[in-house]
C-alpha positions as CSV (number, residue, x, y, z in Angstrom):
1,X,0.0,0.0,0.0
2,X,1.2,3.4,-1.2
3,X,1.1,6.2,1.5
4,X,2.4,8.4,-1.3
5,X,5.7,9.6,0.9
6,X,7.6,8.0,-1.3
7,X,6.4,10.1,-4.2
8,X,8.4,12.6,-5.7
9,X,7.3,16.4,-5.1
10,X,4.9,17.7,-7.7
11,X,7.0,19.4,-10.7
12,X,5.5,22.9,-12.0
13,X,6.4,23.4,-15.7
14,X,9.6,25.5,-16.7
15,X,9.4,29.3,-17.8
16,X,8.2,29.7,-21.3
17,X,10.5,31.0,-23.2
18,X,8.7,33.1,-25.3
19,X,7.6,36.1,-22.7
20,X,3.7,36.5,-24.0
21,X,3.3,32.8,-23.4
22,X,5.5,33.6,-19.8
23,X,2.9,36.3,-19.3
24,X,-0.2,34.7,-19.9
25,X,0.8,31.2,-18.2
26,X,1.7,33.8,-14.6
27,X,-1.9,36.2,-15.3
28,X,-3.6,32.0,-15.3
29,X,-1.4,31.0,-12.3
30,X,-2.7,33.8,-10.6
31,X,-6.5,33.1,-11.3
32,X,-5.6,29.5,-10.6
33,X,-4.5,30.1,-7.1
34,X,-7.7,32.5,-6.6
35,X,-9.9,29.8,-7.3
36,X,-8.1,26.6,-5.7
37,X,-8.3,28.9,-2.5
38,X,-11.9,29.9,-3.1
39,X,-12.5,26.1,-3.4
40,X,-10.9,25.1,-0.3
41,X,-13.2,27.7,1.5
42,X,-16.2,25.8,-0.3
43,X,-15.3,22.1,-0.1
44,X,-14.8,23.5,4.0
45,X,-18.6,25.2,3.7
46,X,-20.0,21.8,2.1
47,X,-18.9,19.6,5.2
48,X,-20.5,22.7,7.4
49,X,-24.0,22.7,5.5
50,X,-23.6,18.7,5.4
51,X,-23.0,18.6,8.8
52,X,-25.7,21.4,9.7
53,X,-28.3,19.1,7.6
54,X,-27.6,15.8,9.7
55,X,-27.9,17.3,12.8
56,X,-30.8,19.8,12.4
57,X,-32.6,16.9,11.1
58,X,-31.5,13.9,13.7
59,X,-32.0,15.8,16.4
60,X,-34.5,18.7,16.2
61,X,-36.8,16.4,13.4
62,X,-36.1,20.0,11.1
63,X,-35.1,18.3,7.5
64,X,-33.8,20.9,4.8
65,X,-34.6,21.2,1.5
66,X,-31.8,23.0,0.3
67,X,-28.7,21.6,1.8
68,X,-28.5,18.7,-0.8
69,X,-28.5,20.9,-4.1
70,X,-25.8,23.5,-2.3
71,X,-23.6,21.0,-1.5
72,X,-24.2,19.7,-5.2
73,X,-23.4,23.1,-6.6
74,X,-20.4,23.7,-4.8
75,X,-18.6,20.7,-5.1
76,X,-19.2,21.0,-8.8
77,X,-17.3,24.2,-8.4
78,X,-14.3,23.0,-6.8
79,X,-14.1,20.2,-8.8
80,X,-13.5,22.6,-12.2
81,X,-12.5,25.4,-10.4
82,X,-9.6,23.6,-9.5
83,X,-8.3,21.3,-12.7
84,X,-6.6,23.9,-14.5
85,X,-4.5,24.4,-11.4
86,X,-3.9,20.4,-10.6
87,X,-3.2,20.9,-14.7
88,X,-0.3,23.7,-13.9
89,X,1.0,21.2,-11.7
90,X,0.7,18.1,-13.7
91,X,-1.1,16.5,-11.0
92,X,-3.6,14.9,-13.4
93,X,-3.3,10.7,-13.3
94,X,-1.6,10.0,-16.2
95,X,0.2,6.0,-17.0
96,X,4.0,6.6,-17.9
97,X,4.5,2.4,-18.0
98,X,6.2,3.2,-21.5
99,X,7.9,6.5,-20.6
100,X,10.7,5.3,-19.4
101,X,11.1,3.0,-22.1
102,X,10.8,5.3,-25.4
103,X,13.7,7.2,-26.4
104,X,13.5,10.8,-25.8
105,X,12.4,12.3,-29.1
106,X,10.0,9.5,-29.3
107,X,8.6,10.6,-25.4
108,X,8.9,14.1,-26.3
109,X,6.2,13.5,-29.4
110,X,4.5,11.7,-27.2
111,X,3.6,13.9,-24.4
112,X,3.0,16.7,-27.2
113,X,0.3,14.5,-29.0
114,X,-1.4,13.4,-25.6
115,X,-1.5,17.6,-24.7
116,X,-2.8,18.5,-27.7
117,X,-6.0,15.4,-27.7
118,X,-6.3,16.7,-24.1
119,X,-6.6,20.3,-25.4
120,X,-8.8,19.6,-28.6
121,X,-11.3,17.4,-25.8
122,X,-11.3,20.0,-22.7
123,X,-12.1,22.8,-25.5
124,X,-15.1,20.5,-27.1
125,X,-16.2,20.4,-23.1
126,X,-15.5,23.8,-22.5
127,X,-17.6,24.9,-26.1
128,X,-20.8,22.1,-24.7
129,X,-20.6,23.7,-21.1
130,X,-21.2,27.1,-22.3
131,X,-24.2,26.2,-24.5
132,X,-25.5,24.4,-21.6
133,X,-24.8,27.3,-19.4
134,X,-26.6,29.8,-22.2
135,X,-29.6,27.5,-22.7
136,X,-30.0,27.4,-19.2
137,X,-29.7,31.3,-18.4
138,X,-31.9,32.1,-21.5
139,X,-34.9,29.1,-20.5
140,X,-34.9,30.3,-17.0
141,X,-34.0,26.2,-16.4
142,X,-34.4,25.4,-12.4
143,X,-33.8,22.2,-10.2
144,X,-37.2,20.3,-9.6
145,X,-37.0,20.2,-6.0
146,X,-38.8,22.8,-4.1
147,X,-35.7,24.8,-3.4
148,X,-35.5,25.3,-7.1
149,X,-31.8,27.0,-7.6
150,X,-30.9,28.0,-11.5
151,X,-29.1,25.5,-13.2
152,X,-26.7,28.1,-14.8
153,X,-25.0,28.2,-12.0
154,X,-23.8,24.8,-11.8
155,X,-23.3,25.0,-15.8
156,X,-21.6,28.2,-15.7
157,X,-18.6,26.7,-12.8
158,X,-18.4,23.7,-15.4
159,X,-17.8,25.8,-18.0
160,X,-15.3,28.3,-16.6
161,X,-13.4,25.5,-15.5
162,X,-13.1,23.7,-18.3
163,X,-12.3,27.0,-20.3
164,X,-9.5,27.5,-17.7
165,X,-8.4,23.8,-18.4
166,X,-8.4,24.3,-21.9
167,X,-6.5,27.2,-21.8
168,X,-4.1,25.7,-19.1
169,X,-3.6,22.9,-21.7
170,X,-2.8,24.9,-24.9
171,X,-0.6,27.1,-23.0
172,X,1.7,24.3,-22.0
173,X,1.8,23.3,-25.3
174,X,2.7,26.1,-26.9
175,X,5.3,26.3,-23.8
176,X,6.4,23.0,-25.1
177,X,6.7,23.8,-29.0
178,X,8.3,27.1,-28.3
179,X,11.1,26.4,-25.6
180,X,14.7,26.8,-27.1
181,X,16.0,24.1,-24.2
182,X,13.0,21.5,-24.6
183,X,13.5,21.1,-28.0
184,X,17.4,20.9,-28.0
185,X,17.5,18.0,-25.3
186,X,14.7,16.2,-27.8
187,X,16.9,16.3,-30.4
């Protein structure tokens, strides 16, 4: 059983060199931070309303109506809110069984090609979210519990977090084509 304290610390990507892509990857950093912080306060608030639900209802025989779709919305939040970030980090699970055994160059291409699918599929997501998200805003769409919270909301998270994802992903690509040093040790 892996306690994970063996594990190497998390590696953040290298500098781009070109400075626009430098510039944009520290303005997404920043916003990345914001939210993984504002989604720590949240995923804290969701064990407090949870919490607040079992107990009003165990012991004073008060059930909520709303604690359920709260919860709901905000853990969708912190979920998107916070993939770009775990991107930046390349915390995402990925299966490097046959990294180690591909030559360099070979790797190199390899880890482009699976950033760029990953890209081309978070921006399809991202593109899907937001017409969910407008379809929603524009019908007026609710929950069908009594409660009744707009369904943008939840949409509208999913959406900015997959954009943030997307762009997160084609940044570090064009990191990765554009870096002087990355492509001289490929080669």
């Amino acid at each position: 059983m892996s306690h994970g304290f063996e594990l190497e610390p998390a590696r953040t990507a290298a500098v781009p060199d070109n400075r626009a892509i430098a510039a944009a990857m520290a303005l997404l950093a920043t916003i990345n931070r914001g939210l993984m912080r504002l989604s720590m306060i949240a995923l804290v608030l969701t064990a407090v309303i949870l919490t607040y639900s079992v107990v009003s209802r165990y012991f004073f025989q008060a059930p909520t109506d709303w604690q359920d779709e709260a919860s709901v919305f905000m853990l969708v939040g912190v979920t998107f809110f916070c993939t770009a970030y775990v991107q930046s980090q390349r915390g995402h699970i990925g299966i490097e069984a046959i990294a180690g055994l591909l030559p360099p160059r070979v790797n190199a291409a390899r880890l482009l090609l699976v950033d760029l699918v990953s890209a081309l599929f978070c921006c399809f997501f991202a593109w899907k979210s937001w017409t969910l998200f407008h379809e929603a805003y524009v019908d007026g769409q609710t929950t069908s519990s009594t409660f009744a919270p707009p369904l943008w909301i939840p949409y509208g998270m999913m959406a900015l977090g997959m954009s943030l994802l997307s762009l997160q992903l084609v940044l570090q690509t064009l990191a990765r084509i554009t870096n002087k040093a990355a492509t001289e040790r490929a080669a």
